[in-house]
C-alpha positions as CSV (number, residue, x, y, z in Angstrom):
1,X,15.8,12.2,-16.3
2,X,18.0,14.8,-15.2
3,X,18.0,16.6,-18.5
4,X,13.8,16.9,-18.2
5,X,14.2,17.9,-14.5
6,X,16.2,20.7,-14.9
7,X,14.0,21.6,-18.1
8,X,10.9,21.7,-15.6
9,X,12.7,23.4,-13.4
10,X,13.5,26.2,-15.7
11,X,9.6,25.8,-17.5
12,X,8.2,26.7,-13.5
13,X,11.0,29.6,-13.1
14,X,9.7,31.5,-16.4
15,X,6.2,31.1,-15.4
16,X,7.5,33.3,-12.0
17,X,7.3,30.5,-9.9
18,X,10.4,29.9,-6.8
19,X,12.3,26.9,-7.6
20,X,15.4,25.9,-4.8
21,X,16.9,22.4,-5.0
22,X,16.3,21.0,-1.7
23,X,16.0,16.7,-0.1
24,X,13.8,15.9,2.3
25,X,16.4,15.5,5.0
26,X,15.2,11.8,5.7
27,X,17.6,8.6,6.6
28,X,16.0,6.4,3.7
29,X,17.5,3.0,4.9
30,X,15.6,3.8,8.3
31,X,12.5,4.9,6.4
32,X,12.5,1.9,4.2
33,X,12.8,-0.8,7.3
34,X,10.2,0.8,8.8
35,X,8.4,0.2,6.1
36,X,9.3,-3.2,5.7
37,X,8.4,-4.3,9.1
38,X,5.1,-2.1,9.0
39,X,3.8,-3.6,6.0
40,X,4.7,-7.2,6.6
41,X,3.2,-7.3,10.0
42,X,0.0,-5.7,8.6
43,X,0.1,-8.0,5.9
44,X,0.4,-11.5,8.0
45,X,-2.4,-9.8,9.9
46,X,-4.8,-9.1,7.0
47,X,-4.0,-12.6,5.9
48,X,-4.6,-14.1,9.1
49,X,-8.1,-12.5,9.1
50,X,-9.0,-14.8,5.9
51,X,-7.1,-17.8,7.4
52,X,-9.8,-17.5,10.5
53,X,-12.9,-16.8,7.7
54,X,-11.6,-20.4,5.6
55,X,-10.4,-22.1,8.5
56,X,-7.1,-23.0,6.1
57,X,-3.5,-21.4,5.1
58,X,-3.3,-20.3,2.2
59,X,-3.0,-23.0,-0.1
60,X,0.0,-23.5,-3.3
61,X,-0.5,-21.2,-5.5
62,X,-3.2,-18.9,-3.6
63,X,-0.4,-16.3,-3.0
64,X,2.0,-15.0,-5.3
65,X,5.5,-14.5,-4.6
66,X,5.7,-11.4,-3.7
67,X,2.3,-11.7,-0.8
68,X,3.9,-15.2,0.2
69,X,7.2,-13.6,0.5
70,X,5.3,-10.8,2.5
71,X,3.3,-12.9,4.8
72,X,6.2,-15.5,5.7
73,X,7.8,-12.2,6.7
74,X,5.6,-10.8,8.9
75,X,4.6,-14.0,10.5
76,X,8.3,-14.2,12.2
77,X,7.8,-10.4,13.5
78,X,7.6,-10.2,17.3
79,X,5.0,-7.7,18.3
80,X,7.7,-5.3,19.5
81,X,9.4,-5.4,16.0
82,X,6.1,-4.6,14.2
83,X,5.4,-1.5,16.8
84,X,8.4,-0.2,16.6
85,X,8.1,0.3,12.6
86,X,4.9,1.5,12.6
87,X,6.2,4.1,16.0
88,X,9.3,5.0,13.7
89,X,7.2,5.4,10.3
90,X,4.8,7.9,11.9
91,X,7.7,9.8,13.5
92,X,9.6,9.9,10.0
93,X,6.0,10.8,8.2
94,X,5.9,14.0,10.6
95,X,9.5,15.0,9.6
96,X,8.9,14.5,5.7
97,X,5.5,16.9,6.3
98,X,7.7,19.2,7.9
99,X,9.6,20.1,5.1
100,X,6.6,21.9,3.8
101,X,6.4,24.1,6.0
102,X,7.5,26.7,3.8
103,X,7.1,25.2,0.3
104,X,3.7,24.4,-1.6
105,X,5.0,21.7,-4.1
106,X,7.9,19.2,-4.1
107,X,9.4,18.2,-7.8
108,X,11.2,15.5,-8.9
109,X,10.9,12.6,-11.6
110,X,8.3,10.3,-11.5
111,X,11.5,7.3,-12.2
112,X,14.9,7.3,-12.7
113,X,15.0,5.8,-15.6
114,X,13.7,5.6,-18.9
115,X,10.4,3.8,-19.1
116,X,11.3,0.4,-19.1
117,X,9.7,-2.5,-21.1
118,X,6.5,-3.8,-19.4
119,X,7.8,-7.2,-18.3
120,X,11.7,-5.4,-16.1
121,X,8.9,-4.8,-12.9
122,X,7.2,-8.9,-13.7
123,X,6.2,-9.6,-9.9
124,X,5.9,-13.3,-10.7
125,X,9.9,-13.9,-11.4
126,X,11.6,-16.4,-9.1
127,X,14.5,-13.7,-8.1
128,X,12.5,-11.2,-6.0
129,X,15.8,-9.8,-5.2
130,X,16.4,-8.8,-8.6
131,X,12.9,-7.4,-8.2
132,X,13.6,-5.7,-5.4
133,X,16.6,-3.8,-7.3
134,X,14.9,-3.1,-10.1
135,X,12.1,-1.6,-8.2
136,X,14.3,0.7,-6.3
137,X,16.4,1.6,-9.2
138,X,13.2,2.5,-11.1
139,X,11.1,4.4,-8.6
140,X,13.2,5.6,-5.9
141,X,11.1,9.4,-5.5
142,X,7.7,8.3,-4.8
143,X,8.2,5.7,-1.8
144,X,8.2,8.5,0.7
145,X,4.9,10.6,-0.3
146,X,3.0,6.8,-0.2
147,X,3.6,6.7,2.9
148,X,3.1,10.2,4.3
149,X,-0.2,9.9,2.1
150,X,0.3,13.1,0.6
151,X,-1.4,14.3,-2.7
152,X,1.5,13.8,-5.9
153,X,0.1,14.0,-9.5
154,X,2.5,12.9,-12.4
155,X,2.4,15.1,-15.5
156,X,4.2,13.8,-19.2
157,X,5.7,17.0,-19.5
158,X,8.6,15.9,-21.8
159,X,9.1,12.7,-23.9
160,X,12.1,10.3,-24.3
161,X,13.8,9.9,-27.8
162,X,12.0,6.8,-28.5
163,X,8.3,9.2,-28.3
164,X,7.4,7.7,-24.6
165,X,6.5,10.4,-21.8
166,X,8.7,11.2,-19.1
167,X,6.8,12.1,-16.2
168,X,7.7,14.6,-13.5
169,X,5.9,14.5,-10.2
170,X,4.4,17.1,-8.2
171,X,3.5,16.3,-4.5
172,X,1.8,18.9,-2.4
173,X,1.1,20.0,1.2
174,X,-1.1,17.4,3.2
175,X,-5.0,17.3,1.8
176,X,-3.9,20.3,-0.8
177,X,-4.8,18.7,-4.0
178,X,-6.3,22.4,-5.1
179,X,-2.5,23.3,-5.6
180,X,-1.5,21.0,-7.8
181,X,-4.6,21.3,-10.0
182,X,-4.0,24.9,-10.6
183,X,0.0,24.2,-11.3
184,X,-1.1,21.4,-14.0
185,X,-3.6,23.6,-15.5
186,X,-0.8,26.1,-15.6
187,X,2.0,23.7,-17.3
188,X,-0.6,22.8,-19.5
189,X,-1.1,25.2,-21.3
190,X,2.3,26.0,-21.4
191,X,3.7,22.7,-22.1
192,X,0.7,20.4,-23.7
193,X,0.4,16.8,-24.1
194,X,-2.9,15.7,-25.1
195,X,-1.8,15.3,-28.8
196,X,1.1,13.4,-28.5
197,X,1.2,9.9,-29.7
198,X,3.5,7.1,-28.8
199,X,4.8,5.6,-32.3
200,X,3.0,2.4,-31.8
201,X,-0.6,4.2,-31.4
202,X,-3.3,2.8,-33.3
């Protein structure tokens, strides 16, 4: 991943664009529990909507593990819990739209890994710590920019030696998808991938 990174880097450079390394200057732990007790409490609460529609829990096997894990979760959430990540998400949101004040578009990989086989992310295995892991160990660059809402677009700009795309993802200034259409028309044509094939195709 690094090795495509710092070729994108030097693709943007030679077509006279800026390119500085630079993080978002964000406390991820806080970010992520924040998250965490955000979503579960809005979770139990979309759930609890339906419970009041059926007049019934959900019953075995209506949830999977990950929404059962989800809504257990948020149903032991005080309300003051719940506030205070949704309070400390918007305040982190602000800061990670603040550093673009002076850039247009953020870079990085869309994963940090390889493309992995399709069943390493299965949200239906028992250990949903080992899912957990292997979640974050695979997309640790695009949590932020869901939450902030931002526009990203991911483009196959390189491939991996086995012939599957590696992706590297723009994000862009709040409601500014206009910028990263004209950057992906511009890498483009510098760097197409409409003909590429994955081995297996056909």
């Amino acid at each position: 991943m690094l090795g495509a990174l710092h070729r994108t880097v030097e693709l943007l450079k030679g077509l006279g664009h800026e390119v500085f390394e630079r993080g978002l200057g964000i406390d991820y732990r806080t970010l992520y529990r924040a998250q965490g007790l955000a979503s579960a409490s809005n979770f139990a609460a979309n759930i609890q909507r339906w419970v009041e529609q059926l007049g019934r829990e959900p019953a075995e096997g209506e949830l999977g593990p990950l929404a059962r894990r989800a809504y257990a979760a948020g149903q032991r959430l005080t309300g003051q819990q719940a506030f205070w990540g949704f309070q400390q998400l918007r305040l982190m949101n602000r800061q990670i739209l603040a550093a673009f004040d002076d850039i247009d578009v953020y870079l990085s990989p869309v994963m940090a890994t390889p493309a992995p086989r399709a069943d390493w992310l299965d949200p239906l295995m028992d250990d949903l710590k080992e899912f957990d892991r292997r979640q974050a160990a695979t997309y640790p660059y695009t949590p932020p920019f869901n939450f902030t809402g931002q526009p990203s677009l991911s483009l196959p700009l390189w491939e991996s030696e086995g012939g599957l795309p590696i992706g590297m993802m723009f994000t862009g200034r709040f409601a500014d998808e206009a910028t990263l259409y004209r950057l992906a028309g511009q890498l483009e044509k510098e760097c197409p991938w409409k003909d590429r094939r994955p081995q297996v195709w056909g």
